[in-house]
C-alpha positions as semicolon CSV with decimal commas, in nm:
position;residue;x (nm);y (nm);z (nm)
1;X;-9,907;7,556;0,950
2;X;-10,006;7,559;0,622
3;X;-10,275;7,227;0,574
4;X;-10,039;7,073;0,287
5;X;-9,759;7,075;0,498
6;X;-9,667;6,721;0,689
7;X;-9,577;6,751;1,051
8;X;-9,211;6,579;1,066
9;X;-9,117;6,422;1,364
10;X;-8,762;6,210;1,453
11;X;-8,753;5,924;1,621
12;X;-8,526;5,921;1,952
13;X;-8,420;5,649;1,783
14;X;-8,336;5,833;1,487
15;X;-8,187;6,119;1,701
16;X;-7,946;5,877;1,917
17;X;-7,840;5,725;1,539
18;X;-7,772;6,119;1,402
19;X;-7,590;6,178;1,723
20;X;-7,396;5,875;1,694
21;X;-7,292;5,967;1,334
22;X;-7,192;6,298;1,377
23;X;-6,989;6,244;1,719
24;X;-6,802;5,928;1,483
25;X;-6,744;6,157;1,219
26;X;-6,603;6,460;1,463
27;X;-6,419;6,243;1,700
28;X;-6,291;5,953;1,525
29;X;-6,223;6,077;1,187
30;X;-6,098;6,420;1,358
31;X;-6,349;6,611;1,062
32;X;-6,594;6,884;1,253
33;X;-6,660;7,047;0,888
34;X;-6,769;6,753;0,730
35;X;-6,954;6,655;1,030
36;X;-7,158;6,961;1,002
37;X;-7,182;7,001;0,613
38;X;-7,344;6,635;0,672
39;X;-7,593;6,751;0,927
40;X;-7,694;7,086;0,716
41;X;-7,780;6,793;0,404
42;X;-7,976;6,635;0,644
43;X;-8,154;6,905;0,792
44;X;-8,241;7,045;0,408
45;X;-8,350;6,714;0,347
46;X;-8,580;6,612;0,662
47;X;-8,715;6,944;0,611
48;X;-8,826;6,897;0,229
49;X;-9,065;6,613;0,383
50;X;-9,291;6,856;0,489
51;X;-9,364;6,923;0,185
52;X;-9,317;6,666;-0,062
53;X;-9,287;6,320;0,147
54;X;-9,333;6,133;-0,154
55;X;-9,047;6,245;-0,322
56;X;-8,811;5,961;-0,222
57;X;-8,820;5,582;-0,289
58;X;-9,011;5,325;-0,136
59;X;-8,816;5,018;-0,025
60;X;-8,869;4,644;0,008
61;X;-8,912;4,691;0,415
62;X;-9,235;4,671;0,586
63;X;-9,215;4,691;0,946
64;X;-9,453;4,505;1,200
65;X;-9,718;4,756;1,169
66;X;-9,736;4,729;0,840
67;X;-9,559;5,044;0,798
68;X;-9,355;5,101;0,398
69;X;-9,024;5,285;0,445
70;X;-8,851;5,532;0,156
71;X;-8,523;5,632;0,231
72;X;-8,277;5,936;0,138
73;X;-7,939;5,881;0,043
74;X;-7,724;6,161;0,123
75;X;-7,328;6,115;0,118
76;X;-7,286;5,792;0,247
77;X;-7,585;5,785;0,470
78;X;-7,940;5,613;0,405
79;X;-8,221;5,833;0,634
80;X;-8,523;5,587;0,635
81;X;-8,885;5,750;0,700
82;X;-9,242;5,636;0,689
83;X;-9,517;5,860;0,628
84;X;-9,830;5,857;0,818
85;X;-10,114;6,042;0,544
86;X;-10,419;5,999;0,783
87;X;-10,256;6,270;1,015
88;X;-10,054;6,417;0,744
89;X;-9,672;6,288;0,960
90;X;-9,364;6,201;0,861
91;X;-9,127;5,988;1,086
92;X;-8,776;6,000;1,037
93;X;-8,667;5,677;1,177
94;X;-8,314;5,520;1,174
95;X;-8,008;5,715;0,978
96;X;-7,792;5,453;0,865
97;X;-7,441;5,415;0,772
98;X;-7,490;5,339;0,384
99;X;-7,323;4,990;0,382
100;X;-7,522;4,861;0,613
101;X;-7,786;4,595;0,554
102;X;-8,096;4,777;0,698
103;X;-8,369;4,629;0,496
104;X;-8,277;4,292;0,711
105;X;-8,199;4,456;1,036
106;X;-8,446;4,322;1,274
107;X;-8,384;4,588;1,524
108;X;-8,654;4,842;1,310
């Protein structure tokens, strides 16, 4: 691994959230291709973390550890990460359908 690179790891939180989103868009929209042109976006973009974590905005939402979020915005979907620079990690944490209110959701 090169030593600029950051080690990105998702949440099982995050996963179950991904999961959730693609089976809604698959199932209940009945649209498998968008589905997975959705989950190649957000594979390209988790992926750019490792190199560039940075890149994307900070947001007004600090967790209980004292922890800042940035978030991606792909499509209609807000991805929202923290980045840990001691140890050089990225967590992915929630993926969020974009019209939801998750600066305010106490569930993070």
């Amino acid at each position: 691994m090169n030593t600029n690179q950051y080690k990105v790891i998702i949440t099982p939180t995050a996963y179950k959230e991904i999961n959730k989103i693609y089976d809604y868009i698959t199932e209940e929209l009945c649209a498998e291709n968008a589905a997975k042109r959705l989950m190649e976006k957000v594979e390209q973009e988790v992926q750019r973390l490792k190199h560039a974590p940075q890149i994307y905005t900070k947001i007004e939402k600090i967790d209980e550890l004292k922890r800042n979020y940035r978030r991606i915005v792909i499509n209609n979907y807000t991805i929202l990460y923290t980045i840990d620079e001691e140890n050089k990690t990225v967590f992915v944490s929630h993926m969020y359908y974009g019209r939801r209110n998750y600066i305010d959701n106490r569930a993070l």
